[in-house]
C-alpha positions in Angstrom: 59.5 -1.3 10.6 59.1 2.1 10.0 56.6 3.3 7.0 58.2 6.5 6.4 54.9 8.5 6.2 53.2 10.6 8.7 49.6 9.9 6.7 47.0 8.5 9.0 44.3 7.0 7.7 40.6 8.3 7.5 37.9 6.1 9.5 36.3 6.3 6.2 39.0 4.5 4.6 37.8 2.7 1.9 34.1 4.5 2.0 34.9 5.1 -1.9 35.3 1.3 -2.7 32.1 0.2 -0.9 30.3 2.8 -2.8 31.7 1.3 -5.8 31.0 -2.2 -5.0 27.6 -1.5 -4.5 27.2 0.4 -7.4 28.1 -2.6 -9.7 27.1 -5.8 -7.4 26.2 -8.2 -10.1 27.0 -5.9 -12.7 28.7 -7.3 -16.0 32.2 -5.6 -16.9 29.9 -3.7 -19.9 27.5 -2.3 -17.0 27.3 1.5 -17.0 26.1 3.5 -14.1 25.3 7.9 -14.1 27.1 10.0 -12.2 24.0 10.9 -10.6 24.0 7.5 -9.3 27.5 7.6 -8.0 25.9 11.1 -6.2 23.0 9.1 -4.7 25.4 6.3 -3.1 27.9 8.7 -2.1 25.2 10.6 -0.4 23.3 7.6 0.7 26.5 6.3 2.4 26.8 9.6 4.4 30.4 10.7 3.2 32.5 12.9 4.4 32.7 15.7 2.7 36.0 15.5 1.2 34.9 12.6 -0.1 31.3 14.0 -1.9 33.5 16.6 -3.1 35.8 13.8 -5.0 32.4 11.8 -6.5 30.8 15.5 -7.5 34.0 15.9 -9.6 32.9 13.6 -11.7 32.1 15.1 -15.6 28.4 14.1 -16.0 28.0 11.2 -18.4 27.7 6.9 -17.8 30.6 4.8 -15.9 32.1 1.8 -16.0 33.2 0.1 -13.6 36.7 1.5 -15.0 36.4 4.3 -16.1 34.4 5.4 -12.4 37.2 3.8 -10.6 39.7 5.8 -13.0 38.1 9.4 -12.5 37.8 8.9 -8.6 41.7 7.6 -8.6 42.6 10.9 -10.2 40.4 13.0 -7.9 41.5 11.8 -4.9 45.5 11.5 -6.6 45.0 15.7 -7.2 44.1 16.1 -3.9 46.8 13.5 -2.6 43.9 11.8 -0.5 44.8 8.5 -1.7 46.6 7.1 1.6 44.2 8.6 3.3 40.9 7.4 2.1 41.9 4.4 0.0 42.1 4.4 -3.8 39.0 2.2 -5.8 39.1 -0.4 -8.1 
């Protein structure tokens, strides 16, 4: 069964949504976190750099766990990087 793509995935597949799950482990669905802090873990977690480029996109201001997992999603959707790195949630 044929897939119809050509996209290989990234050994950091799914980097993105382990930096988000540790972001907000234990968090409440109200929880904010900086972007600064989302710049820590990405660079804590050794990224890629495609991938730092994606979480330095980010406006400043406070996340949820939402509206983080939206922004990345449409950072990674500009660059179509999705099927390549995995999309969060």
């Amino acid at each position: 069964m044929a897939s119809g793509s050509n996209i290989e995935r990234s050994p950091h597949y799914g980097a993105l949504q382990d930096m988000v799950d540790g972001l907000f482990a234990g968090a409440s669905a109200d929880d904010t976190v900086r972007r600064l802090d989302a710049v820590i873990a990405a660079e804590a977690a050794d990224l890629p750099d495609d991938l730092m480029e994606v979480v330095r996109l980010l406006p400043p201001g406070s996340y949820t766990r939402q509206r983080l997992c939206d922004q990345v999603n449409s950072a990674l959707g500009g660059h179509a990087w999705g099927q390549v790195y995995g999309t969060v949630e």
